[in-house]
C-alpha positions in Angstrom: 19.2 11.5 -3.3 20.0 8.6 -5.8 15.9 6.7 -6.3 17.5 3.5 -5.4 18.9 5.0 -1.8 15.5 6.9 -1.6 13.3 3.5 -2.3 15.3 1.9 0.0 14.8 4.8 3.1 10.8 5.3 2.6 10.1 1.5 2.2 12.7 0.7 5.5 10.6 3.2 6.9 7.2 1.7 6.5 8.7 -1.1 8.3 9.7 0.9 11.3 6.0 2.5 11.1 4.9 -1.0 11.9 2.9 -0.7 8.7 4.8 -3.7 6.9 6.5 -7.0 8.4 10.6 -7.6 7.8 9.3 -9.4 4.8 6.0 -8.3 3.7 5.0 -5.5 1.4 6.5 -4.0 -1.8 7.3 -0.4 -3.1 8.3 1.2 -6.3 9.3 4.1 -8.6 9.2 4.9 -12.3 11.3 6.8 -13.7 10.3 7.5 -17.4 9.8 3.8 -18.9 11.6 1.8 -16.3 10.6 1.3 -12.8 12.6 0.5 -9.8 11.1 -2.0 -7.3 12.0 -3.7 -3.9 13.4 -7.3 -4.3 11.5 -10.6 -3.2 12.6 -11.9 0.2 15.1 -9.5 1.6 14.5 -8.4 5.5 14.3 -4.8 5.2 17.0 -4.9 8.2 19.4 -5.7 5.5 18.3 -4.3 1.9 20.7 -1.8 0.7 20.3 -0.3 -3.2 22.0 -2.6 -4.4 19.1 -4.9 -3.9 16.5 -2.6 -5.9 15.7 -4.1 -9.4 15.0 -2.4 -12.6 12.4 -3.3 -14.7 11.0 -2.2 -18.1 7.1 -1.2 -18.8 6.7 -5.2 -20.3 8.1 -6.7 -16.9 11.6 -7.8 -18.2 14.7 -7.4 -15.8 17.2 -4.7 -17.0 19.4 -4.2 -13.6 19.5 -6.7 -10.8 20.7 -9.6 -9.3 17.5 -10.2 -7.1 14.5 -11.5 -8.0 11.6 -8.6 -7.8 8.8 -8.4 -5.5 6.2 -11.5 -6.4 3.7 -8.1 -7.0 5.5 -6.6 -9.3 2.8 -7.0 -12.1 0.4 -4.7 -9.7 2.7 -1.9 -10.1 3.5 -2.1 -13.5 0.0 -2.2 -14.4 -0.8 1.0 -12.1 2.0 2.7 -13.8 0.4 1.7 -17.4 -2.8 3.5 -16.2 -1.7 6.5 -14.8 0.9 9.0 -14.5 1.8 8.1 -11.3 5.7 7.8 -10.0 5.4 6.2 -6.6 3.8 3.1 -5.3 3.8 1.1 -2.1 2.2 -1.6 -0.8 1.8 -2.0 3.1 0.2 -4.5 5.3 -1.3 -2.3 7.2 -3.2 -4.2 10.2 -5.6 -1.7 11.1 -7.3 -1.0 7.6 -6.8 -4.8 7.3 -8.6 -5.2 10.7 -11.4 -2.7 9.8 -12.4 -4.2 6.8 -12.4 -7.9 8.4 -15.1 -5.8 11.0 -16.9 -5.2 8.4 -16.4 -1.1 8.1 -14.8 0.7 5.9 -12.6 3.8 5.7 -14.4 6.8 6.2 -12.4 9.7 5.2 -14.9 12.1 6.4 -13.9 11.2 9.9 -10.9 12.8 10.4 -9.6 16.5 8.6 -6.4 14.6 7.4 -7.6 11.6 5.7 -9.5 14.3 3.4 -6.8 16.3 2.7 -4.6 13.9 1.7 -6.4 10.8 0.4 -8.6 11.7 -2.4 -10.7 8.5 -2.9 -10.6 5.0 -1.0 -12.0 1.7 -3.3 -11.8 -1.7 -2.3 -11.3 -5.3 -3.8 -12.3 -8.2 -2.8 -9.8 -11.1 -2.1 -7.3 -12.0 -4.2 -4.6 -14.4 -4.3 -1.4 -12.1 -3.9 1.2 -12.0 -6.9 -1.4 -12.8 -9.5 -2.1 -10.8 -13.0 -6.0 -10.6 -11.7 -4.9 -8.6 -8.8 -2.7 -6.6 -10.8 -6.0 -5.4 -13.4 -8.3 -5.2 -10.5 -6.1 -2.6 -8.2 -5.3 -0.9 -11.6 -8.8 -0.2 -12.6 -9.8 1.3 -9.1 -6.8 3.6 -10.3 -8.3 4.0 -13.4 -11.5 5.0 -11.5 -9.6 7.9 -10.1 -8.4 5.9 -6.4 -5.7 6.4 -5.5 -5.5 4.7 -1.7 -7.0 0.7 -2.7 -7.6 -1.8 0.3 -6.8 -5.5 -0.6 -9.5 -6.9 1.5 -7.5 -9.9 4.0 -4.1 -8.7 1.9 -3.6 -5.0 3.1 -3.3 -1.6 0.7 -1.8 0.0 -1.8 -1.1 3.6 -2.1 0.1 5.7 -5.5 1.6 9.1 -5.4 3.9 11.6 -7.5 6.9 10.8 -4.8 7.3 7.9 -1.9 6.8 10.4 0.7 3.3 11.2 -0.6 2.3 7.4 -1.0 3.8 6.3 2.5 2.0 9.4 4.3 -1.1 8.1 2.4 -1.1 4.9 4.1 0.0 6.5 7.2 -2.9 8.6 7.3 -5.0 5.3 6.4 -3.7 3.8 9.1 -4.1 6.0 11.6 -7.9 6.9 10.5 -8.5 2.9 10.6 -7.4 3.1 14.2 -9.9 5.8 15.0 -12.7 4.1 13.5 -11.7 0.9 15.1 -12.3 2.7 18.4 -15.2 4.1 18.1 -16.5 0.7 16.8 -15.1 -0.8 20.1 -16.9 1.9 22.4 -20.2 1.8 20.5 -19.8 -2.2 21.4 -19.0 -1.8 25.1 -21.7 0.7 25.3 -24.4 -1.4 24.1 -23.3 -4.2 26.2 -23.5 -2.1 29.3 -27.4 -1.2 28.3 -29.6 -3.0 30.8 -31.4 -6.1 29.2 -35.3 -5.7 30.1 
């Protein structure tokens, strides 16, 4: 499949996951030096390859009509740190939810999380877009992360192909919604204790 058809299918597809709003999220590919990334402000309903943008390593335009995603410099900067192919970025609302709860993704609670996540980190809020972001979610990758929760933002997921990063978040997801239950029962079970 041609990686601008491919970007196009896994990051439609984390729309129709209801991990990512018609406008919201990003995801990328490198291929060598350059990276292909989704554009800024297309509904996923619509975006056809045509839409995907090339950049080089430094950030500079070499295919495109469209203007990239406003977090473009986060995934050029993961790309300098590792040898990672594949990046998305999802807005997730259950990790998003768990963390505003004040938990955390555990990924000791289900078999899945720990077979295919291999370490969770965190950052604090950031405003979305900017070059501090971008070195912060980098150096959790540095730090061997490779699944990073943008506390009030959503996540960001790395892998060696798109399937691997989406399933990431997936997986993430699906954890967060676990742990989000629980949370919910332990709550409605300590209400329902008699008050002496």
């Amino acid at each position: 499949m041609d990686p601008r058809d491919q970007l196009v299918k896994y990051f439609v597809e984390s729309y129709n996951k209801g991990l990512n709003t018609l406008m919201g999220g990003n995801a990328s590919i490198r291929i060598n030096d350059e990276v292909l990334i989704t554009p800024s402000n297309v509904p996923k309903t619509e975006l056809a390859s045509s839409d995907i943008v090339k950049l080089s390593m430094n950030g500079s335009i070499i295919e495109g009509t469209r203007k990239p995603s406003s977090e473009w410099r986060m995934h050029l900067s993961i790309y300098r740190v590792s040898d990672y192919t594949a990046v998305i970025h999802a807005h997730a609302p259950s990790i998003i939810t768990l963390y505003l709860a004040g938990l955390s993704l555990n990924l000791d609670t289900v078999s899945e999380a720990k077979s295919y996540i291999r370490k969770v980190s965190d950052v604090k809020f950031i405003k979305p877009g900017t070059q501090e972001l971008a070195d912060e979610v980098s150096l959790r990758i540095k730090e061997g992360a490779d699944l990073i929760v943008l506390r009030n933002h959503g996540v960001v997921s790395v892998g060696y192909s798109l399937p691997e990063a989406l399933n990431k978040i997936e997986v993430a997801e699906d954890t967060a919604k676990i742990l989000l239950f629980l949370y919910l029962r332990q709550l409605s079970d300590e209400s329902l204790k008699p008050r002496y």
